[in-house]
C-alpha positions as CSV (number, residue, x, y, z in Angstrom):
1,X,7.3,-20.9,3.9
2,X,5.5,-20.2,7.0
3,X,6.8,-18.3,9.8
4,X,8.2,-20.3,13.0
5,X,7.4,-18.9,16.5
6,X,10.4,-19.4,18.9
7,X,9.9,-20.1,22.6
8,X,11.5,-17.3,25.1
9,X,13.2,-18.8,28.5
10,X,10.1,-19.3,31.0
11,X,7.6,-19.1,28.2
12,X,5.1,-21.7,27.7
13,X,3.8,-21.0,24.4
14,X,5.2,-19.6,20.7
15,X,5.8,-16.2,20.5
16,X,4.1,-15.2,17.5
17,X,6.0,-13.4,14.6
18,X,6.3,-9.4,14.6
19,X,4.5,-6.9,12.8
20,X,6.1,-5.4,10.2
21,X,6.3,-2.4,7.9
22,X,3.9,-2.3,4.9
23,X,5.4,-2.2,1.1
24,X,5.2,1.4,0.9
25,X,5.2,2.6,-3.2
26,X,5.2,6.9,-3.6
27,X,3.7,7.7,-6.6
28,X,3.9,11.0,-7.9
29,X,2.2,13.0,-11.1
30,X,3.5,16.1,-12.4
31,X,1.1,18.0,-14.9
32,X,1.1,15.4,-17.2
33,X,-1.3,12.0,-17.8
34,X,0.1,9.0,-17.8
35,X,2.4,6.9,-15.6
36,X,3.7,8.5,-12.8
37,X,7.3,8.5,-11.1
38,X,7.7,6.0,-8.4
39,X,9.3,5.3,-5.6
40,X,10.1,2.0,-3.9
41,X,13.1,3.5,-1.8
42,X,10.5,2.5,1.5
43,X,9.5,-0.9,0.8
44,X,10.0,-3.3,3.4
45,X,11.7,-6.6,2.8
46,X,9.7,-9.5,1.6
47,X,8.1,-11.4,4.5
48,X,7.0,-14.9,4.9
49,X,3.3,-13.9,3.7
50,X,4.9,-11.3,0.9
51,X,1.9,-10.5,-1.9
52,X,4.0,-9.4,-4.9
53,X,7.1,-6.7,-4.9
54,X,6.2,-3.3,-5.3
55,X,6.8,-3.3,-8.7
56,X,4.2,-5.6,-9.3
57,X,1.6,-2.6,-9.6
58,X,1.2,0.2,-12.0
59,X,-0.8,3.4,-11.8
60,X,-2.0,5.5,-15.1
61,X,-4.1,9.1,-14.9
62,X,-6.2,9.2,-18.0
63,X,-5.6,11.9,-20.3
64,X,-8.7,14.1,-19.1
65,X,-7.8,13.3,-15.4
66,X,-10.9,11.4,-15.1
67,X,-9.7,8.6,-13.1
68,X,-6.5,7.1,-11.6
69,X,-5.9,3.4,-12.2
70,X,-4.1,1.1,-10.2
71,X,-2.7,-2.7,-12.0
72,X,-2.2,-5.6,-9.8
73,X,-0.5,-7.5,-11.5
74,X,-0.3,-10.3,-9.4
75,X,-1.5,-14.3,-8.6
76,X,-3.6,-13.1,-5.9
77,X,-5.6,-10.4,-4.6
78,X,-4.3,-7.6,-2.8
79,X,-5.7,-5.2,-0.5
80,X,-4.2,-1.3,-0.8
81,X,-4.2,1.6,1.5
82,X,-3.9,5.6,-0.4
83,X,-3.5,8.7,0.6
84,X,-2.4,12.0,-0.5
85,X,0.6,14.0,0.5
86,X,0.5,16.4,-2.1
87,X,-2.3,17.5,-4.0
88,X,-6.1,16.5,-3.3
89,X,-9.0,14.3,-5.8
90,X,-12.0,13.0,-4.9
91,X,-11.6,9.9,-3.4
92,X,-8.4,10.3,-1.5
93,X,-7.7,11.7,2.4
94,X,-4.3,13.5,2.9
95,X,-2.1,11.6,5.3
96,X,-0.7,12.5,7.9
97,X,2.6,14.4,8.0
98,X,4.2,11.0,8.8
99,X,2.2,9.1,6.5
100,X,2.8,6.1,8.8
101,X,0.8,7.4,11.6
102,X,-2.6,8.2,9.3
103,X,-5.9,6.3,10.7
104,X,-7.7,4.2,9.1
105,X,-10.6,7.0,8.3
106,X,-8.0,8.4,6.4
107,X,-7.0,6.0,4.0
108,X,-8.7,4.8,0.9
109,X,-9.2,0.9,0.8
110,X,-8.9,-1.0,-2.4
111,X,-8.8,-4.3,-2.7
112,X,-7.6,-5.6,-6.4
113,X,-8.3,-8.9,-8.0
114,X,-5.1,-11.3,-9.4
115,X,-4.1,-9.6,-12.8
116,X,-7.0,-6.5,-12.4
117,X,-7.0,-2.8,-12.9
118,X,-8.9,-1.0,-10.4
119,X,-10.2,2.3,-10.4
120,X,-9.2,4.0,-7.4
121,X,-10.3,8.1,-7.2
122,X,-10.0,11.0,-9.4
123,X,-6.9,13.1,-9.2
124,X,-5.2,16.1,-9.9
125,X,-2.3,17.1,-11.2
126,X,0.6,17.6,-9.4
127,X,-0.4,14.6,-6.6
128,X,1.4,12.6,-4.6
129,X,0.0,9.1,-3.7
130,X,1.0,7.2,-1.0
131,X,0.2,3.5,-1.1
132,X,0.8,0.8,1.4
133,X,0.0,-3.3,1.3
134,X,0.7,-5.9,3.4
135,X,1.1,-9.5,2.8
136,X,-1.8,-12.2,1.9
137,X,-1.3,-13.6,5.5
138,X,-1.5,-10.1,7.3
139,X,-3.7,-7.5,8.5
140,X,-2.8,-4.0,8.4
141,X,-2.8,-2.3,11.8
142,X,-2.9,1.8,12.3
143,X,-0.6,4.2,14.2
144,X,1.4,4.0,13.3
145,X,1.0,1.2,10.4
146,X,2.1,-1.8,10.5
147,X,1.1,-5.5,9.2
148,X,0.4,-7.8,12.0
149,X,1.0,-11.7,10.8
């Protein structure tokens, strides 16, 4: 369903429809390999242009910590922003302390094919991985983020 512009009093054109706040998933790794826990707690609602809900994706550290992999599992391609807030691995850029207001120099961008794993750095234990996505129709802006439709 696409978005409909409305018309302010005195305006001659469509206002256009407002940026909004990415799907924001926290995923965190303790010492272990394997899945991590997440956290959807920050996702924004579904917009018009919505990719796929945040649990769409899954993330997996291999068991020698040799690579973090990230499942879209999907119908279409989606583009994905990381960074760090805990932790470091090659790859990955800490955020900032609002991970919101970290540039675009500071995130890792991924995109994913419909249905693909994608290798996306090597990390450590004990990380915590921010990751952000906007919809198919949207461009993601910076500071502080935000998906422009």
């Amino acid at each position: 369903m696409a978005a409909v512009g409305c018309k302010l009093p005195g305006a001659t054109g469509d206002v256009a429809p407002a940026a909004y706040t990415p799907t924001w998933i926290t995923a965190q790794w303790t010492a272990s390999a394997g899945p991590p826990s997440l956290r959807f707690d920050r996702d924004a609602v579904l917009h018009f242009d919505a990719t796929c809900p945040a649990y769409s994706f899954s993330f997996r550290i291999s068991r020698g910590y040799d690579s973090l992999s990230v499942s879209n599992n999907c119908d279409r391609p989606t583009t994905i922003y990381t960074c760090v807030t805990t932790g470091t691995g090659a790859g990955f850029h800490p955020c900032a302390s609002d991970p919101l207001e970290t540039t675009v120099a500071s995130m890792t961008t991924t995109t994913l094919a419909a249905g693909s794993i994608g290798d996306v750095g090597l990390p450590v234990a004990n990380m915590q991985l921010e990751l952000f996505y906007c919809g198919d129709k949207s461009t993601m802006l910076f500071l502080p983020l935000r998906c422009s439709p």
